[in-house]
Structures are given as C-alpha cells and as structure tokens.
GUVEX-468163 format. One line per 4 residues: their letters; for each residue x negated, y, z of N, C-alpha, C. Coordinates in pm, whole numbers, padded with zeros to 5 digits. Layout:
# residues N
a> X:Y:Z:X:Y:Z:X:Y:Z; ...
***
This chain:
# residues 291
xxxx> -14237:08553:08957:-14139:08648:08908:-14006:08625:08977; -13941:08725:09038:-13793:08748:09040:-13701:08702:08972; -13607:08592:08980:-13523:08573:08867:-13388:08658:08893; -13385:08760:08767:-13298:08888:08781:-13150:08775:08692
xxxx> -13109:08892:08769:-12933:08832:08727:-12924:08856:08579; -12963:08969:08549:-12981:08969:08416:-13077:08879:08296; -13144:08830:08325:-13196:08652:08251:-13048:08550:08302; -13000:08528:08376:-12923:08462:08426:-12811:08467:08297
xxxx> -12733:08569:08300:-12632:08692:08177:-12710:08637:08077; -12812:08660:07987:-12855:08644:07872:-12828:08505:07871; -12899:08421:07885:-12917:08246:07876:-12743:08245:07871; -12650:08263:07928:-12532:08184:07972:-12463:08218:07836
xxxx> -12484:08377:07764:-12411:08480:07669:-12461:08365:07554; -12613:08306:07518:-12650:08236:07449:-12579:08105:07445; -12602:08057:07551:-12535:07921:07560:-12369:07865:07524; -12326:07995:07556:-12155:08030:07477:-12168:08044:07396
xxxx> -12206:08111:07332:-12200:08175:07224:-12258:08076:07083; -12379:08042:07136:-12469:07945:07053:-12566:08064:06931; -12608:08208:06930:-12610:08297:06882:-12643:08382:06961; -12774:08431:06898:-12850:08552:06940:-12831:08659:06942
xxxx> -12755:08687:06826:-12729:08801:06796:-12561:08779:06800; -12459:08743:06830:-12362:08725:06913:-12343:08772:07093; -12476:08707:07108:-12490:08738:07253:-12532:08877:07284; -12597:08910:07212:-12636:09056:07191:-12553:09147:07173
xxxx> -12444:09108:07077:-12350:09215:07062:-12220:09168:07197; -12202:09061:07274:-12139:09048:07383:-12194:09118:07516; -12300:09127:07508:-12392:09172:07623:-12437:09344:07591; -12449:09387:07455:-12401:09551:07437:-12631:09539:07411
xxxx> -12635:09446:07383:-12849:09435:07394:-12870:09434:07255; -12941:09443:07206:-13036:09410:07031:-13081:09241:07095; -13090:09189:06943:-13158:09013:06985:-13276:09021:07066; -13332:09152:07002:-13448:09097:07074:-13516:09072:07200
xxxx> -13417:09197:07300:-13360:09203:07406:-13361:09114:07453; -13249:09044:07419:-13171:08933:07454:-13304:08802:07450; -13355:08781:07321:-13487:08669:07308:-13571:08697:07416; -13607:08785:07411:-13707:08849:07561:-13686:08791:07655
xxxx> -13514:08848:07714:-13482:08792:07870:-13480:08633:07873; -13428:08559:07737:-13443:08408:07746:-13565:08362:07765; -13684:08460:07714:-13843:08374:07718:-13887:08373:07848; -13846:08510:07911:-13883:08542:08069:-13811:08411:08160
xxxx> -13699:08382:08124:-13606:08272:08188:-13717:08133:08150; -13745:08117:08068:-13792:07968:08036:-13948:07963:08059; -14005:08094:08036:-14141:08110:08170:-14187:08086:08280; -14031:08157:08323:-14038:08125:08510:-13994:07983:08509
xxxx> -13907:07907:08447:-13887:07770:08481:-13971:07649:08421; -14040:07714:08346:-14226:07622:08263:-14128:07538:08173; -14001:07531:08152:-13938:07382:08052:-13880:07524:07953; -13883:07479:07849:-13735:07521:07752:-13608:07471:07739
xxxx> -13521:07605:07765:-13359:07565:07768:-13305:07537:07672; -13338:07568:07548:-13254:07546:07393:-13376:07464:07319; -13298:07360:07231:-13365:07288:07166:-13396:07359:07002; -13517:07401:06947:-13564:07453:06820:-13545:07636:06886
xxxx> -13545:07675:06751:-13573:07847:06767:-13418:07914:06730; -13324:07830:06661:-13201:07882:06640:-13115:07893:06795; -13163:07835:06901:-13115:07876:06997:-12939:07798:07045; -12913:07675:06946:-12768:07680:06946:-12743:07529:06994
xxxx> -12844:07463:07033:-12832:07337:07101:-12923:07364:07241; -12866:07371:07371:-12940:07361:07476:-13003:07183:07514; -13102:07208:07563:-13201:07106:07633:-13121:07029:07739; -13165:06913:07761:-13108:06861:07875:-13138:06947:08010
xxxx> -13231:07023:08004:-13216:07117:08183:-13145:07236:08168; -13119:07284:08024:-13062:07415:07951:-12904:07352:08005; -12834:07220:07993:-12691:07161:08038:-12695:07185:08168; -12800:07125:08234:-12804:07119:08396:-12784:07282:08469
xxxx> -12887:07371:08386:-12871:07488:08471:-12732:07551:08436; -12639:07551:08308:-12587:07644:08267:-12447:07667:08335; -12379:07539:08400:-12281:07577:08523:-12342:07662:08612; -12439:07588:08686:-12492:07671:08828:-12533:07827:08754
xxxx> -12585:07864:08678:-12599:08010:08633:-12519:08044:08598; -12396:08022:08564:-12234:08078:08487:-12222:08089:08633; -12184:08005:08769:-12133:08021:08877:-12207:08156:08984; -12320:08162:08940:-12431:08260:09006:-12344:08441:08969
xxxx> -12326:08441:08812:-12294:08519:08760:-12117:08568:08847; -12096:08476:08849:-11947:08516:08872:-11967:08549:09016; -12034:08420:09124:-12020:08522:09240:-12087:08683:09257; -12180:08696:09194:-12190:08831:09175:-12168:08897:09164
xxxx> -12077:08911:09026:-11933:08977:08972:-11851:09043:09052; -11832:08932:09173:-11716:08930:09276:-11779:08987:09421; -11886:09009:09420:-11982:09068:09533:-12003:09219:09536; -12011:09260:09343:-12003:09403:09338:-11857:09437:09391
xxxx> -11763:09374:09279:-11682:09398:09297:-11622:09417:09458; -11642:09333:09600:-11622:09366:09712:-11692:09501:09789; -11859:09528:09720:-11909:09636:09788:-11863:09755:09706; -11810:09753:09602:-11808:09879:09563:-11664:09888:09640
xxxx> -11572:09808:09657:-11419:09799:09711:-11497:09866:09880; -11545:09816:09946:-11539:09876:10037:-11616:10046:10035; -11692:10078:09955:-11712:10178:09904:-11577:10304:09916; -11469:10220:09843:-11385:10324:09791:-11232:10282:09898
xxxx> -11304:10169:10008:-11210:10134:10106:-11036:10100:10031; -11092:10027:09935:-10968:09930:09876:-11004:09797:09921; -11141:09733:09995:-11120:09605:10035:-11194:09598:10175; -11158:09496:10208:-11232:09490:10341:-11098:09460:10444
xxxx> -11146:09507:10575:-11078:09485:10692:-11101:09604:10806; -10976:09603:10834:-10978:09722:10999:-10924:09646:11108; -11023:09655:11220:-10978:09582:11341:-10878:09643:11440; -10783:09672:11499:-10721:09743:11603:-10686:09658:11759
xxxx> -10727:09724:11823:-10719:09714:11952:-10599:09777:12036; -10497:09790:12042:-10319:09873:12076:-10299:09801:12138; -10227:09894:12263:-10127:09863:12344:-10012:09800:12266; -09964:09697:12352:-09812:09608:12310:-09722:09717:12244
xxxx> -09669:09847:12314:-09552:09925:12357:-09603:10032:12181; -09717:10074:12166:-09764:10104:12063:-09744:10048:11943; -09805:09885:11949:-09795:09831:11846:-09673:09783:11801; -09568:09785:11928:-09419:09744:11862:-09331:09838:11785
xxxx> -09382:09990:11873:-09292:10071:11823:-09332:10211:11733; -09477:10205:11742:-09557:10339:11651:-09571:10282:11537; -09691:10189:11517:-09777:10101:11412:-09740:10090:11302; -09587:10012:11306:-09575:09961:11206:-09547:10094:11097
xxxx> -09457:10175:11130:-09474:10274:10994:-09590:10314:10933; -09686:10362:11056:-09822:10333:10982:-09897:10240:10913; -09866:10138:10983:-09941:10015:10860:-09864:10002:10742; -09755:10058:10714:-09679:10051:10620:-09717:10137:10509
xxxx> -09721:10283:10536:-09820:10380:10483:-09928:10336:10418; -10028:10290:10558:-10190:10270:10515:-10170:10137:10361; -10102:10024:10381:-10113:09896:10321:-10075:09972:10197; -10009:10026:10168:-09937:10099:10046:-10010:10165:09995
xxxx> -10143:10225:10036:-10243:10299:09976:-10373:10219:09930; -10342:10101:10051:-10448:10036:10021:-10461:09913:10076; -10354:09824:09993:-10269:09687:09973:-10423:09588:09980; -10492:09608:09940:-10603:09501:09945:-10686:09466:10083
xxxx> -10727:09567:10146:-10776:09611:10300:-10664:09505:10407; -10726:09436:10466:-10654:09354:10602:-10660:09433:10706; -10570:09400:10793:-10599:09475:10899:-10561:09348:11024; -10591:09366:11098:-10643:09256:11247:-10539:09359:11364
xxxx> -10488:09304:11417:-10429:09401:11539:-10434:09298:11681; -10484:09316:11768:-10518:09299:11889:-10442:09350:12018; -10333:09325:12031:-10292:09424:12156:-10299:09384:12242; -10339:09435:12347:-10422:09445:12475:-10360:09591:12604
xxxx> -10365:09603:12659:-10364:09664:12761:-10495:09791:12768; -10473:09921:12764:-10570:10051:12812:-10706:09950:12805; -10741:09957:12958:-10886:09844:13014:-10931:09740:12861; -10827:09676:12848:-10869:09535:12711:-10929:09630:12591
xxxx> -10840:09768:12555:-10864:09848:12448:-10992:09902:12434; -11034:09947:12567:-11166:10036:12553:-11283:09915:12557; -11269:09818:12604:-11329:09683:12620:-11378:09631:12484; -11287:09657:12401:-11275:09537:12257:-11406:09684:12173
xxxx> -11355:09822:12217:-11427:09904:12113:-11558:09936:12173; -11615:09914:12318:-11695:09927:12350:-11818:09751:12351; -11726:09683:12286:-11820:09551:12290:-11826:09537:12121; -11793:09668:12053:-11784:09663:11871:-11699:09539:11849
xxxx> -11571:09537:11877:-11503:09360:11869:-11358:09454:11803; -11364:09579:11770:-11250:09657:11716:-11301:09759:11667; -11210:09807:11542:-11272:09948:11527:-11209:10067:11552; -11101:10048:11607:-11041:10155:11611:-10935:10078:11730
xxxx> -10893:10206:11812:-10856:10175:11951:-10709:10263:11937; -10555:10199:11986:-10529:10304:12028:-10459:10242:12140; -10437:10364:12240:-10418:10345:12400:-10412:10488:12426; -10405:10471:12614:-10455:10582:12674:-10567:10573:12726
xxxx> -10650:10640:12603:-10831:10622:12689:-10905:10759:12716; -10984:10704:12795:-11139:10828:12870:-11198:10888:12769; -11238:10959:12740:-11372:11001:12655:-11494:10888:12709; -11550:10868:12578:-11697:10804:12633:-11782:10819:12519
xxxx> -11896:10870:12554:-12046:10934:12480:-12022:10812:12344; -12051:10857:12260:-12064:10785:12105:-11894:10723:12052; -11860:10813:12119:-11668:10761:12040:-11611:10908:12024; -11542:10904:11909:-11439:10998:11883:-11319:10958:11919
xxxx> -11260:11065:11998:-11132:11061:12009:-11019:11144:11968; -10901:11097:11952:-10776:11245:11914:-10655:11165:11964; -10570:11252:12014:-10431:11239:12042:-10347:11168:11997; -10293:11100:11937:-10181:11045:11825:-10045:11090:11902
xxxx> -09977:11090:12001:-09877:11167:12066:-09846:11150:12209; -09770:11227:12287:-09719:11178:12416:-09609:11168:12407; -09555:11136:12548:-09426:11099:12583:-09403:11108:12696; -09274:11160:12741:-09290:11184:12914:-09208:10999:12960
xxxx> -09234:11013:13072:-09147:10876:13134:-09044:10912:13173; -08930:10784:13189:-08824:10756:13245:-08826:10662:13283; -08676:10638:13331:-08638:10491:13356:-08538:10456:13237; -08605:10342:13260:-08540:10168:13149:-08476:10087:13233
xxxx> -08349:10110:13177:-08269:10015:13253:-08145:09958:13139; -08057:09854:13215:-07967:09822:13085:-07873:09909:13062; -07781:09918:12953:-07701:10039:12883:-07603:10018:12976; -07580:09939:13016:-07450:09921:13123:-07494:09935:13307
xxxx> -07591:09966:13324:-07620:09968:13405:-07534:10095:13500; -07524:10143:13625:-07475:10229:13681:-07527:10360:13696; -07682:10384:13655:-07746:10488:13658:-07694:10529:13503; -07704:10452:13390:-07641:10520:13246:-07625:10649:13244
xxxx> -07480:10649:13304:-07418:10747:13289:-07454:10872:13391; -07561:10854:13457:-07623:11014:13518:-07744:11041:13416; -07746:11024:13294:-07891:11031:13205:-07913:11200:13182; -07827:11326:13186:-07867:11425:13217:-07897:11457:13333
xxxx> -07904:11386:13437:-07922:11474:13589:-07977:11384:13677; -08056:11307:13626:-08125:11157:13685:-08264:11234:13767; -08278:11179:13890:-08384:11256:13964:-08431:11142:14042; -08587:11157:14088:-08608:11091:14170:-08556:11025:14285
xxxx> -08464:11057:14359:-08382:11046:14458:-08239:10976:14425; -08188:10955:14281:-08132:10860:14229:-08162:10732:14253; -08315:10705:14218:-08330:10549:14178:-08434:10518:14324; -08420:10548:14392:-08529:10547:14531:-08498:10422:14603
xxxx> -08331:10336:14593:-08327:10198:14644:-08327:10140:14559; -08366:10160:14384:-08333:10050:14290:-08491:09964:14313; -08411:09849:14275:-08484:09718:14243:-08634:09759:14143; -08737:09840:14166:-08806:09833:14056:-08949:09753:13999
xxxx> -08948:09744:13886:-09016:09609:13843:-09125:09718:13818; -09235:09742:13875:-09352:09765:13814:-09446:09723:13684; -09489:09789:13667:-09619:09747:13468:-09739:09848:13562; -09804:09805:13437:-09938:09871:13407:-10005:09986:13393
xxxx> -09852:10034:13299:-09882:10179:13266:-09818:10269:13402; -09697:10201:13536:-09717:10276:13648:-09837:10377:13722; -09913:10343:13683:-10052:10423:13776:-10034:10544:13671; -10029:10593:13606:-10018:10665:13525:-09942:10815:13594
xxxx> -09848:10772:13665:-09765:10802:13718:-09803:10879:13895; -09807:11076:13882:-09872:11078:13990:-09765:11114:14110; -09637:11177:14082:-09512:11190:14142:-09523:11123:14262; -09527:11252:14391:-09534:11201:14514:-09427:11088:14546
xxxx> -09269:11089:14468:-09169:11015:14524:-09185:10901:14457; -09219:10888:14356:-09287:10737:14264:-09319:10642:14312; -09422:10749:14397:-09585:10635:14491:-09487:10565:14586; -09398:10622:14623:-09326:10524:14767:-09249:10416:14693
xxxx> -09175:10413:14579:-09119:10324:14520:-09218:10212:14518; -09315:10263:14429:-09404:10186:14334:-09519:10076:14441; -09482:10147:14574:-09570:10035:14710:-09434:09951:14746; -09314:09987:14725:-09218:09864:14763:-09168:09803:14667
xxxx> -09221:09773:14529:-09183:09707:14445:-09287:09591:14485; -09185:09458:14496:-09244:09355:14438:-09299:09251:14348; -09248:09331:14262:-09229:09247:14105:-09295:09326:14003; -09423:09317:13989:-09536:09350:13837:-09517:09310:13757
xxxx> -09525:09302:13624:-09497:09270:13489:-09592:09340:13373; -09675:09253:13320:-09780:09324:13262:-09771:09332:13082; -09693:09224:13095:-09635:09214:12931:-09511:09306:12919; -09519:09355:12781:-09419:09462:12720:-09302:09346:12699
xxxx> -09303:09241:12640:-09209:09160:12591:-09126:09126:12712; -09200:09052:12785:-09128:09000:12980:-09088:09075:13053; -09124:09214:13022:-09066:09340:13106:-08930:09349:13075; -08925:09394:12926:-08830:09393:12873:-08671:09309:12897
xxxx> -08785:09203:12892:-08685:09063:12907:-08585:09067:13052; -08712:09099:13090:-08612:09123:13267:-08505:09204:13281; -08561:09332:13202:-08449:09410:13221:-08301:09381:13174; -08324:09302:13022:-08193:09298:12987:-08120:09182:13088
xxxx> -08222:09099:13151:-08124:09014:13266:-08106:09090:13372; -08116:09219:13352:-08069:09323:13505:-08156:09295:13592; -08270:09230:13651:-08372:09212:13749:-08382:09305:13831; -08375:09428:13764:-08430:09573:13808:-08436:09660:13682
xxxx> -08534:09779:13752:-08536:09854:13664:-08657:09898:13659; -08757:10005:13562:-08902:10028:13564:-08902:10146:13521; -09043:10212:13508:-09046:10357:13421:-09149:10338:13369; -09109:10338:13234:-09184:10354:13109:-09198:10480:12996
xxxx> -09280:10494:12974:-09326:10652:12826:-09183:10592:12776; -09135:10712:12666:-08985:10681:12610:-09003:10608:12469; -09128:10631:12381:-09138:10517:12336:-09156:10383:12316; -09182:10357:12457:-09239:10225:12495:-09105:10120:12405
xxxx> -08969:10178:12426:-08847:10108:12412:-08811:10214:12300; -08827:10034:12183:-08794:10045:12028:-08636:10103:12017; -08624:10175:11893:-08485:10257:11893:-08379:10153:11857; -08456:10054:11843:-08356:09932:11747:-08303:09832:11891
xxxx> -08350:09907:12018:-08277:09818:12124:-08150:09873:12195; -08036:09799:12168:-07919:09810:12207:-07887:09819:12363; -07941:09713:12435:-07907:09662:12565:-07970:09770:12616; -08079:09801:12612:-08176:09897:12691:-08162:10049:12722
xxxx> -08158:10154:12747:-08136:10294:12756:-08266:10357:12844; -08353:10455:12756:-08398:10553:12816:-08341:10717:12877; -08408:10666:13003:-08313:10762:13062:-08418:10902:13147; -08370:11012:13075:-08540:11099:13153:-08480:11165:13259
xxxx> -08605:11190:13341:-08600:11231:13470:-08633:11360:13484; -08471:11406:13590:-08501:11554:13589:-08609:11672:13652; -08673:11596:13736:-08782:11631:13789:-08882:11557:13855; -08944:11512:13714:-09065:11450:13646:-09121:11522:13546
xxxx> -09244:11558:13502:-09318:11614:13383:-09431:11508:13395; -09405:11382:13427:-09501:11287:13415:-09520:11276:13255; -09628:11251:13195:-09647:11225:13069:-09737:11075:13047; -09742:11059:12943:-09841:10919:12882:-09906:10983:12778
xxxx> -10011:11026:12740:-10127:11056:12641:-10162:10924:12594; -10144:10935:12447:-10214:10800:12347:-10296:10839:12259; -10420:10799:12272:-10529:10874:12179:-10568:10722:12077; -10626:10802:11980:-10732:10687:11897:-10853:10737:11859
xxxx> -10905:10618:11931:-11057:10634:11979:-11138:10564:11837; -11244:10583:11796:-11336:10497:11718:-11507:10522:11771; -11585:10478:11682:-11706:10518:11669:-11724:10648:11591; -11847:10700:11589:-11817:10844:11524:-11811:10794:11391
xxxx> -11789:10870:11315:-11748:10853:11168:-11881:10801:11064; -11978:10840:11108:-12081:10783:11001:-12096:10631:11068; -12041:10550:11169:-12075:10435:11167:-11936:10371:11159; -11842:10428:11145:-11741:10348:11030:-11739:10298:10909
xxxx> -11712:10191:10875:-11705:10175:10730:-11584:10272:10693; -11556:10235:10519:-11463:10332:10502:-11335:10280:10523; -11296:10129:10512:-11132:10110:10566:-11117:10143:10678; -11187:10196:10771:-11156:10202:10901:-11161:10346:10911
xxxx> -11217:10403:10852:-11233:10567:10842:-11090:10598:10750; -11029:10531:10663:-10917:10581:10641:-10792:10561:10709; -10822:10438:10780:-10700:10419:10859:-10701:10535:10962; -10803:10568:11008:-10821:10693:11150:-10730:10781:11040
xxxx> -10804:10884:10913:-10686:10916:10850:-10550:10933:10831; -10513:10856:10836:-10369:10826:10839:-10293:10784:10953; -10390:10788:11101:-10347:10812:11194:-10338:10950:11218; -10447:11059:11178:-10449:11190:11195:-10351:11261:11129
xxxx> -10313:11186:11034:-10194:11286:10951:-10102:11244:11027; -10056:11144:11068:-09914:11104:11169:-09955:11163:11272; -10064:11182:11357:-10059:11251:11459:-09983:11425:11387; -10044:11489:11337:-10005:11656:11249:-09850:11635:11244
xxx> -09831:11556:11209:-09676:11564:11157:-09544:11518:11269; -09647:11490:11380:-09563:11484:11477:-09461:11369:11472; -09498:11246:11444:-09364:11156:11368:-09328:11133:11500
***
C-alpha cells in the first residue's frame, strides 16, 4: 500500500490531540474516518502506534514516527503551497539575460512594477552583451532575453523600444554646445572610443571613424568611465546614458537615422512558466506605453 499523506494527517491530529473524535472534528472527518485511516497506517507498518483502544497514549514507534510524520506534513504543506504559487506566478523565479546599457537604465522601473505585483517571485538578471543574450536563451540558462536580437524558430519576440544614436561625450566638452547641428563631419578627428553596439551602425562616414579608432571598450561601466576622464568620445543609443548622469551629454546627430532596436525575446508562451510569462507582460505593457 501507498502511504497517503492523508494517514500521515490522521495519526499526527490523534497524537495531538490524544482524541478521536477531536481529531475528527480538527481534520473536518467523522471518528470513524479518522479510526480507519489510523488502522490503514498501523497495517502498512505491522506494529501499533497507540497503546489500548482509547487512542491517547502512543507506543514507543507511535513517539519515534510522530516528529518525522508532523515534519512530512509540513513539507507538503509548503510544496502545495509553492506549486500552486507558481500556478498563480506569486512564487518562483525569472531569469534575465540584458544588455548592461538596458539593465542600468530601462529595468529597473520595471522590476519595480513587476516586484510590486508580485513581491514573492525572484528575479536573476544576467547582463551580457546581444551574442551572451541570445546564448544564455538559446542554451535555456534564461528566460527571457532583452537585447538587440534575430528572430529564431521556437522564440517569441517584440520590440520593447528604440533609440537613435549619438555621441557621448563630457558636458564640458567642445562639441556640447553644437548639440542642435552636430553632423558627421563635426566629430571625424575626434578621439573615438569604440563598443559593441558600434556595428550597429551603417553610416558610410561612421565606417571611416570606426576603422581609425583604437580604443574598444566592451563594458558599459569602463566606457563610461573613460569618457568622464575625457579619453574620447563614442556613439551610443540615447538611452544607453542614465538621465541621472551629470558629466555626460547626449548629443544627436543631424544626419544620422541610425537606430538601436531592443526586443524581448522568450520561448513561446506555453513553455514558460507563469513568473516568466508575467514578467514578458509587463514588459509588453511598457513597451504600449511607450515609457
């Protein structure tokens, strides 16, 4: 025989209780119910748990089992309690895979949102680079991606927003003050520090910069960093650079329509769980609303 959780519940309701019909009315059963599931319990284990028929002194193996079956009960308890939570995507975990420039300066209002709806759910954030992003969701090591990615067979994708590029340079810098009328042919001897997201970038006058730059920089943080020590200068999407940075100035270019597309990618929706299907959610409504 199966030992059902429910013999487990009866014996323990008894053993508290010391009362059959106590346990019965704790457990919502008639005694007899309740006597039943205890006989089935002391069947399958060939010994008797309670000493006589009043039921109110347990046996020496009736002591031994009645922690480990009180403890059985509770992790159980706490097992529904997690599957039905992920059920209704109040528990669990969402993995994300984001670009640096994303996760510094989109995310957080959203995770702020999502946690607020659903404070119990963890979330994991991974930022990585485009290539690392589609990497982490195509090896199932994330569940949800955002970047600028490809379409690829068994993923959904959608937009979350663009941004055209400029140049990032410091607020004091000498280009500053041309930020309405800034053109390619402005910054054509500046010092520029190349990234990642450059290729992005198809502007015939770009490409000549972007072969005499010597200096790559693949981190959002060290890019940054450079700039405010004046190193040079780079072109980055205009969100890349948080509004809360002083030293820094985005500056757009007057003839450029270069853009950066950021999508979020997942698996299709029936092989999401549901914290991860709501977080896409609440990326889709921030995408609608244009934040």
């Amino acid at each position: 025989m199966t030992l059902k959780i429910d013999l487990l519940r009866a014996f323990c309701a008894v053993a508290e209780t010391g009362s059959l019909a106590k346990a019965a009315a704790s457990l919502k059963r008639t005694p007899s119910a309740v006597s039943m599931s205890l006989k089935q319990f002391e069947d399958h284990l060939g010994a008797p748990l309670f000493v006589g028929s009043r039921k109110s002194k347990l046996t020496p193996l009736g002591q031994a089992i009645l922690s480990e079956a009180s403890e059985q009960i509770t992790h159980f308890a706490r097992s529904v309690r997690r599957i039905e939570g992920l059920a209704r995507a109040t528990h669990g975990q969402v993995r994300i895979a984001v670009t640096p420039s994303v996760a510094q300066t989109v995310l957080p209002d959203i995770i702020k949102t999502y946690s607020a709806l659903y404070p119990d759910v963890s979330v994991e954030l991974r930022d990585l680079d485009s290539a690392g992003v589609l990497a982490e969701l195509e090896a199932d090591r994330a569940d949800i991606g955002i970047a600028s990615l490809p379409e690829r067979a068994g993923f959904e994708r959608f937009e979350l927003f663009s941004d055209p590029f400029g140049v990032v340079c410091r607020a004091d810098h000498p280009l500053a003050p041309k930020w309405e009328s800034l053109t390619w042919s402005d910054i054509i001897d500046e010092p520029l520090i190349s990234n990642g997201l450059c290729e992005m970038i198809s502007d015939p006058a770009f490409a000549a910069m972007l072969t005499r730059s010597r200096l790559f920089v693949r981190s959002t943080a060290s890019l940054l960093a450079l700039l405010r020590a004046n190193v040079g200068i780079t072109i980055l999407p205009k969100r890349a650079l948080g509004a809360a940075d002083d030293e820094l100035v985005f500056l757009p270019l007057k003839d450029s329509t270069a853009q950066r597309h950021v999508h979020v990618m997942h698996r299709t929706e029936g092989q999401l769980l549901p914290p991860a299907l709501h977080f896409s959610d609440t990326l889709r409504q921030a995408a609608l609303q244009k934040f």
